[in-house]
Rosetta silent file (secondary structure, phi, psi, omega in degrees, C-alpha in Angstrom):
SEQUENCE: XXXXXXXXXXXXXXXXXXXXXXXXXXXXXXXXXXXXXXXXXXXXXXXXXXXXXXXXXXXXXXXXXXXXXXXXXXXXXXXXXXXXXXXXXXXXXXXXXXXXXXXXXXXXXXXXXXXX
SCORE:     score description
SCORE:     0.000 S_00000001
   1 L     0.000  112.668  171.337   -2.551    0.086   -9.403 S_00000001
   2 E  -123.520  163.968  156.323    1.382   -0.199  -10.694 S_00000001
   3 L   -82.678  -20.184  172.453    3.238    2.228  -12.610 S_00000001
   4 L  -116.491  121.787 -171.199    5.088   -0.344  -14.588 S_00000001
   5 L   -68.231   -4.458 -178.641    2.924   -2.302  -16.813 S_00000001
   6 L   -93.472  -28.439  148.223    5.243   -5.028  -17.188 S_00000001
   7 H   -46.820  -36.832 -166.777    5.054   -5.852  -13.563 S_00000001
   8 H   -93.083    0.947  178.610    1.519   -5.278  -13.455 S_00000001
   9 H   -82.752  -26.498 -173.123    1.257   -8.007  -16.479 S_00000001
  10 H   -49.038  -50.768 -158.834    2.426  -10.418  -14.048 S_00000001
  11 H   -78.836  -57.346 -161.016   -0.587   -9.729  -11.450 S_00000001
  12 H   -70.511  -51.438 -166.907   -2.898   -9.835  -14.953 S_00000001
  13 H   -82.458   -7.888  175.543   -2.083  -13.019  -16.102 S_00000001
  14 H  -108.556    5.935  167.144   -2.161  -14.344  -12.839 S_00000001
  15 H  -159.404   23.921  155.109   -5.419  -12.700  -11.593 S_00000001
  16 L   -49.337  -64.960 -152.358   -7.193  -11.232  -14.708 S_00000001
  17 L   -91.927   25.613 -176.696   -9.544  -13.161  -14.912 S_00000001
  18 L   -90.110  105.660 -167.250  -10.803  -12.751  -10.994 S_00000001
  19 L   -71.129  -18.011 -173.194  -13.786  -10.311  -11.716 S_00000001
  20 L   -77.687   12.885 -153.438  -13.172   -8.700   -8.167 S_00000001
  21 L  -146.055  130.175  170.040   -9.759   -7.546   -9.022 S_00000001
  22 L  -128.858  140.657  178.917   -9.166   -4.136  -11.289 S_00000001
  23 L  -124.076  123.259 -162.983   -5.892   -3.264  -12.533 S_00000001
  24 L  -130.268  119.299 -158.786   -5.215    0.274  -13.252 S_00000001
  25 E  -109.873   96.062 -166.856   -1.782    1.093  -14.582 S_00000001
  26 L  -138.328  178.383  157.530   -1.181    4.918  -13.317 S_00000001
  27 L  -100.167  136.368 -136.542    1.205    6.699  -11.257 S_00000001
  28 H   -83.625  -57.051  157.987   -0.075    6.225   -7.801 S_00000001
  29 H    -6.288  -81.087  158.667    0.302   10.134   -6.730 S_00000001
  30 H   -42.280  -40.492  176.291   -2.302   10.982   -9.644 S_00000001
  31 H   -75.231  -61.553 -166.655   -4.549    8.016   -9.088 S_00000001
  32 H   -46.454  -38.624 -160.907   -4.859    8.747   -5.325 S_00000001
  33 H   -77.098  -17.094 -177.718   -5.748   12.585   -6.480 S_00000001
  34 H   -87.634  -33.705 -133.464   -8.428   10.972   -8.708 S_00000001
  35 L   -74.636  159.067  158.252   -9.822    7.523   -6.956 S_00000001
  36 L  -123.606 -176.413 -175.051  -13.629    6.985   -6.013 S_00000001
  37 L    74.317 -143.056  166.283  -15.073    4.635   -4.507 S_00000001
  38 L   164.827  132.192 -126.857  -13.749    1.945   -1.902 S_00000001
  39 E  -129.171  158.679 -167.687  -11.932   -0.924   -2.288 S_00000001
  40 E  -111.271   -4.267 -168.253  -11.405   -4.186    0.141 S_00000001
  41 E  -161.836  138.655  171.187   -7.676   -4.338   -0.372 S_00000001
  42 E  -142.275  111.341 -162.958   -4.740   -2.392   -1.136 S_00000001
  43 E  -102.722  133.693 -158.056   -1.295   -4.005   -1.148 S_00000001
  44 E  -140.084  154.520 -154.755    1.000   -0.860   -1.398 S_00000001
  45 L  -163.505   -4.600  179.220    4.647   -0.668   -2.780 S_00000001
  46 L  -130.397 -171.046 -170.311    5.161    3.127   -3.589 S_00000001
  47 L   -88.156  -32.935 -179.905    5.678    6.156   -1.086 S_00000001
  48 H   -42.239  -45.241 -158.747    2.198    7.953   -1.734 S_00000001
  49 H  -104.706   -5.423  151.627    0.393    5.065   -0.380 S_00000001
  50 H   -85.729  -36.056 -179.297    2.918    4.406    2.020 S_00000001
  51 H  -138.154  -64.117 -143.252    4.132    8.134    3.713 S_00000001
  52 H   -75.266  -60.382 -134.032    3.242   10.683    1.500 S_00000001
  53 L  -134.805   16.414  168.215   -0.262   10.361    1.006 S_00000001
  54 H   -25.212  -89.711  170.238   -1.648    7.815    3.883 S_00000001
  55 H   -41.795  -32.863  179.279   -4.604    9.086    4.779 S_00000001
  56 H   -75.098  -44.256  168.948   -6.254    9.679    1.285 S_00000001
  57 H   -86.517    4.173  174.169   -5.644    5.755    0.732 S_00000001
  58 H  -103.640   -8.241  142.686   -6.846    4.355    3.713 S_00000001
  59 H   -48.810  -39.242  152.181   -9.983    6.435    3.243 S_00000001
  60 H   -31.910  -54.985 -162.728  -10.206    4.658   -0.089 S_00000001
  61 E   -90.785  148.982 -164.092  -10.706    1.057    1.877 S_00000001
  62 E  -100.532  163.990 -166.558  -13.984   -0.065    3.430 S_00000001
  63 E   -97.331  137.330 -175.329  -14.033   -1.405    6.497 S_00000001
  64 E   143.314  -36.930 -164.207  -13.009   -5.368    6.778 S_00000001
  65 E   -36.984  132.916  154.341  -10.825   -3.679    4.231 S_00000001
  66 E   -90.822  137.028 -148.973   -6.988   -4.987    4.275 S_00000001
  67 E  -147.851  111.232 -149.596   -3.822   -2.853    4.058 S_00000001
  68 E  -138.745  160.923 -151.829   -1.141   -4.539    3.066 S_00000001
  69 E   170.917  113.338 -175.627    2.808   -2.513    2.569 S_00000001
  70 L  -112.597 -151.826 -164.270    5.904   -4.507    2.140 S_00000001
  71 L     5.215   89.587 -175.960   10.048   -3.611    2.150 S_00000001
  72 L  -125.511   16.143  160.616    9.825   -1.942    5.672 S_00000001
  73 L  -105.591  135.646  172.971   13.584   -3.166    6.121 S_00000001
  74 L   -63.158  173.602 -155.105   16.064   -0.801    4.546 S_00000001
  75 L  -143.955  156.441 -154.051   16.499   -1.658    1.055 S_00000001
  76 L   -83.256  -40.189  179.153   19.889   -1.430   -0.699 S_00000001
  77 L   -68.451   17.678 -168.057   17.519    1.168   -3.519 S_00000001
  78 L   -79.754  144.888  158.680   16.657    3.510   -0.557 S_00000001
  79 L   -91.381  156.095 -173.177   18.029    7.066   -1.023 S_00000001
  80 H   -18.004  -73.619  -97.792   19.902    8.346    2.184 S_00000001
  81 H  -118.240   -3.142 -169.297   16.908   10.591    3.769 S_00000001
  82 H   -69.320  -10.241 -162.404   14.188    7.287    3.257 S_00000001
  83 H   -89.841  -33.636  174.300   14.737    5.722    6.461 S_00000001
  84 H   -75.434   -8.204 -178.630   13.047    8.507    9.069 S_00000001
  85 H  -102.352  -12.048 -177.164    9.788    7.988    6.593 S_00000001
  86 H   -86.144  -51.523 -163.074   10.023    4.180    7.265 S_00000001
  87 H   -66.964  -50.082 -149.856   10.164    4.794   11.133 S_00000001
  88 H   -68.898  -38.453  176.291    7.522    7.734   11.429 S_00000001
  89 H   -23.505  -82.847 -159.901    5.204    5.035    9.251 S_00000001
  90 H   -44.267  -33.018 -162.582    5.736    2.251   11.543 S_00000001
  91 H   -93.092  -38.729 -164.252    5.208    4.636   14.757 S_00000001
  92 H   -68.137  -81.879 -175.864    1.898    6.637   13.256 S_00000001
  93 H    29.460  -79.367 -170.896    0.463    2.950   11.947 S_00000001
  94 L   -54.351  -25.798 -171.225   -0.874    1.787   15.600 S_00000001
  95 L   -87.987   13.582 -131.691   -2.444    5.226   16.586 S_00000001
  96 L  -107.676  127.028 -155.812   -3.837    5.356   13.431 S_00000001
  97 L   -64.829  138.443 -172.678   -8.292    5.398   14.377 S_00000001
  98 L    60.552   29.898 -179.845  -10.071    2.368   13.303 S_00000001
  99 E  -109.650  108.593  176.584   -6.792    0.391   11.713 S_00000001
 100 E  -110.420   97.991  179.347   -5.380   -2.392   13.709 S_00000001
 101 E   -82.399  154.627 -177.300   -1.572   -2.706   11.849 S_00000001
 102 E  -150.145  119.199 -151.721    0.755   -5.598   12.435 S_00000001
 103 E  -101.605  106.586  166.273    4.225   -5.283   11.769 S_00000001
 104 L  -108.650  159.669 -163.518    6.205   -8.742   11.067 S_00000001
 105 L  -108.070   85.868  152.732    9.638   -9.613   11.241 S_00000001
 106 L  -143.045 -178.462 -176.942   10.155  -11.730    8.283 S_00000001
 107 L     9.073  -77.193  171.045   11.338  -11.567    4.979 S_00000001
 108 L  -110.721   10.766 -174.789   11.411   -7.085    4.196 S_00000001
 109 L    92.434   18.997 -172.492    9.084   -6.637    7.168 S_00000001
 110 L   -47.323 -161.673 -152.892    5.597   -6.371    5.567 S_00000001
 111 E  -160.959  100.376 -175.727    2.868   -4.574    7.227 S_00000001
 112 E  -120.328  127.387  161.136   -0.946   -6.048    7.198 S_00000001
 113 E  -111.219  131.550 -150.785   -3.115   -3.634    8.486 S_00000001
 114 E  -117.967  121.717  168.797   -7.443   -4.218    9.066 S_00000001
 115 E   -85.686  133.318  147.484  -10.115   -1.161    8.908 S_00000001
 116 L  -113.436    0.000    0.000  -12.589   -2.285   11.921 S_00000001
């Protein structure tokens, strides 16, 4: 799911034709109020599915399911008040029941988290 289709053309030409993989070009807010189903993977990039709206996507993912959330290093685009939503993330993550998150210190600090 992206918001900008020309980004999301990237991920299409380079994994269209992967029948397991659906690409749904929405704003993520709006999708999440909509989604069925349940999904094995969700590599996350906007604040719904990062802070605002957590729990409604990791209900979304089945369990084996991967949860994947990158630029968790401040970011030069943050506005001022973004940084306490980065922290309470990181601290809820581990607590969070049947999710075992892993935090790494490379490149922005991605985030791969496992439903068991």
């Amino acid at each position: 799911m992206e918001a900008d289709a020309t980004v999301q053309s990237i991920a299409r030409w380079h994994l269209g034709g992967d029948l397991r993989s659906e690409f749904v070009h929405a704003d993520a807010d709006v999708w999440l109020s909509q989604a069925s189903g349940l999904f094995d993977l969700a590599y996350v990039d906007c604040r719904p599915g990062k802070y605002l709206r957590l729990p409604d996507l990791l209900a979304l993912l089945k369990p084996g399911a991967l949860y994947v959330v990158d630029e968790m290093l401040p970011q030069a685009t943050w506005p001022e008040a973004h940084q306490p939503r980065v922290d309470g993330c990181l601290e809820r993550l581990p607590d969070v029941p049947n999710w075992r998150a892993t935090p790494m210190w490379w490149a922005s600090r991605p985030v791969v988290a496992a439903r068991i």
